[in-house]
N, C-alpha and C positions, 0 to 999 in steps of 0.2 A: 159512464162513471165520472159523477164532477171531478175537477181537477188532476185529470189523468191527459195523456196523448195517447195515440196506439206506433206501435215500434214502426217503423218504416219496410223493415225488414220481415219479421214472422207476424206483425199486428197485434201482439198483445198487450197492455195496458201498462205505461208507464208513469209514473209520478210528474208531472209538469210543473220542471221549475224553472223560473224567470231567469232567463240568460245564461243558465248555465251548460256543459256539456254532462247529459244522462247514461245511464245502461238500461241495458235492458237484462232484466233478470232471468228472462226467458234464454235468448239466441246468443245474450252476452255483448252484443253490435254495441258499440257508443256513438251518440247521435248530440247533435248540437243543436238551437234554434235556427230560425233563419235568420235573425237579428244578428247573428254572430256569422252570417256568411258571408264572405268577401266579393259575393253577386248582389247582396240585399243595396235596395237603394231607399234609405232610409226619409230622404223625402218626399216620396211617391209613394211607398210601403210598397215596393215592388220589388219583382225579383228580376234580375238584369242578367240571368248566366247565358251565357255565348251559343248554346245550343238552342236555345228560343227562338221564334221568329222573332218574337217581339218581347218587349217587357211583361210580365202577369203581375195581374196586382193580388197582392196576400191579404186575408181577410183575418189573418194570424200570425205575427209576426214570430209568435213564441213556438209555433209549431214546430216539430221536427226534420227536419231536409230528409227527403226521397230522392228527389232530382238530382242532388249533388254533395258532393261531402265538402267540410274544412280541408285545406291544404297541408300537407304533413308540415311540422315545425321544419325551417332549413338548417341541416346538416351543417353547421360552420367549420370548414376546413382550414387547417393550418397549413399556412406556407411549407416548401420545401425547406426553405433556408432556415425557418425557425424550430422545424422538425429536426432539419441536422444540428441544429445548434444546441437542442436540449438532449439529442442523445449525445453527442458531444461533450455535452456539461455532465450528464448521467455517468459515460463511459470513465471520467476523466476522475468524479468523484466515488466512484466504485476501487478503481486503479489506488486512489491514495489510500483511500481504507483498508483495502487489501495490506498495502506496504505497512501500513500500523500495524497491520494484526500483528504481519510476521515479525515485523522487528521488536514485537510485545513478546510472541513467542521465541524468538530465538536469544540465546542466552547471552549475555553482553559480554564483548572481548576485552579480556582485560589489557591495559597499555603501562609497558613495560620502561624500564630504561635504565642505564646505565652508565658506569663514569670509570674510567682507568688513570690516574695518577700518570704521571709522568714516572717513566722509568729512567735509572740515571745509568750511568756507563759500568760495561763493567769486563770481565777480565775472561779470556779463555779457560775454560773447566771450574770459574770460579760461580759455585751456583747466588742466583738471586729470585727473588720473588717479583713477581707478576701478578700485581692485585688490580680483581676489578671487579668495583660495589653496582649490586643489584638494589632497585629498587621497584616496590609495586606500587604506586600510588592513588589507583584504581579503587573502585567498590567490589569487584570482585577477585578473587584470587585466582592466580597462574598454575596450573597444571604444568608437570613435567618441562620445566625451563630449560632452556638448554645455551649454551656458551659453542659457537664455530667458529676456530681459528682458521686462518687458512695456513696451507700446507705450507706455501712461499715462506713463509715469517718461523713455523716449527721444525722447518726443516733444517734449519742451523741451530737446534737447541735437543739435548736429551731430556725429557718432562720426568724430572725427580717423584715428584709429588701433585698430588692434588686435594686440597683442603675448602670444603668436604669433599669425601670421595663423589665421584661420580657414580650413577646408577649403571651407566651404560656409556660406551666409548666405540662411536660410531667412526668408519674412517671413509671418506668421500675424494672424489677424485681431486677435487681442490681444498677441504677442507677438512678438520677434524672438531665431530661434534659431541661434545661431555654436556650430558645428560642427566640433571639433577630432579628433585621432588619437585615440591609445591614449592609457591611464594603465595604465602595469605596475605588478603587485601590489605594495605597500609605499612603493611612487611619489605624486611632490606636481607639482605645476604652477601657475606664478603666471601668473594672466590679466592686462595692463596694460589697457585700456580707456580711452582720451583721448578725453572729451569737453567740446565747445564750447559753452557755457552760451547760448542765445537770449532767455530774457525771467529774468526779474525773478522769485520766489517759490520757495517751497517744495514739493518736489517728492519725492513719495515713488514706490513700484514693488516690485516682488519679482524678484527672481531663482531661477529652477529650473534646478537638477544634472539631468544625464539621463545615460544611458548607453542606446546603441542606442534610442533614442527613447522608452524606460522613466525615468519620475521616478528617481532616486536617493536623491534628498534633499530635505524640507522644504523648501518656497520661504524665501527671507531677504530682508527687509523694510529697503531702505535707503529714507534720506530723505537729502537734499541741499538747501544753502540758499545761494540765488542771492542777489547781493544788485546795484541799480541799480548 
């Protein structure tokens, strides 16, 4: 059959094309020239593979190889070092995307703060007010705010009042925690606090901002002066 070869494998007739690698339609084998094999010694037309006594000269250079096949393409391996370095770089850029997500998902904390006036002096049983402005300056708004005096600084004072009232009036071994609503984002809140002075001195304490039972803000360090 003009312009055919026979398969090397089961012999049956394949299409012979110049230089390329063929199938066979039959057994499936793909077969190459001998022109194309890394034995062919192209200026004798002979075949040079190592199993030979000798050279054979080819009277077809385009024929199909029997004798021996192409050499599989080589496997290029990657370094250890550069292996660890791209899972490295993999690992490293998996890790920050993660931290995006959640901090996409989790809800942003609002930050708090506040300001207490200097309190001026004042008299045994003679009450005075204790003001201290809330502000939210945040994108989002504060859940259940809360004002912790500590006990040290109330503990010389009777708490008349409290404007606004508080929700809840938590009492802690060092502190006492008045528990208010919301503060909506961009929102201020003036706490009044009337306390009734009991003894005689100087009398310091801190105050802590919370939101949802989380610090906010800095404690802030008032002192007050009682006087006989």
């Amino acid at each position: 059959m003009p312009g055919t070869v026979k398969c090397p494998g089961c012999g049956a007739a394949i299409p012979a094309g110049r230089g390329g690698v063929v199938a066979c339609a039959h057994c499936g084998e793909a077969w190459a020239p001998c022109r194309r094999c890394r034995f062919y010694l192209p200026v004798t037309a002979e075949c040079g593979a190592p199993h030979l006594p000798e050279p054979r000269r080819l009277t077809d250079a385009d024929q199909l190889m029997s004798c021996c096949r192409l050499p599989a393409p080589a496997v290029r391996k990657w370094p250890i070092a550069a292996t660890l370095t791209v899972a490295l770089v993999v690992a490293v850029g998996l890790w920050v995307a993660t931290a995006a997500y959640r901090r996409l998902e989790e809800p942003a904390a609002p930050e708090l703060s506040m300001r207490i006036p200097l309190t001026r002096p004042t008299q045994v049983g003679q009450p005075y007010q204790l003001a201290v402005c809330l502000f939210n300056p945040s994108r989002v708004g504060a859940e259940e705010v809360s004002l912790a005096i500590e006990r040290s600084y109330l503990g010389h004072f009777e708490v008349e009042s409290i404007d606004p009232p508080p929700q809840r009036i938590t009492t802690r071994r060092r502190t006492v925690v008045y528990t208010f609503g919301s503060l909506p984002a961009g929102g201020d809140l003036e706490v009044l606090i009337e306390l009734r002075p009991l003894v005689p001195g100087r009398w310091r304490g801190r105050v802590i901002l919370g939101s949802r039972g989380r610090v906010s803000h800095r404690a802030v360090l008032i002192a007050t002066q009682v006087v006989p």
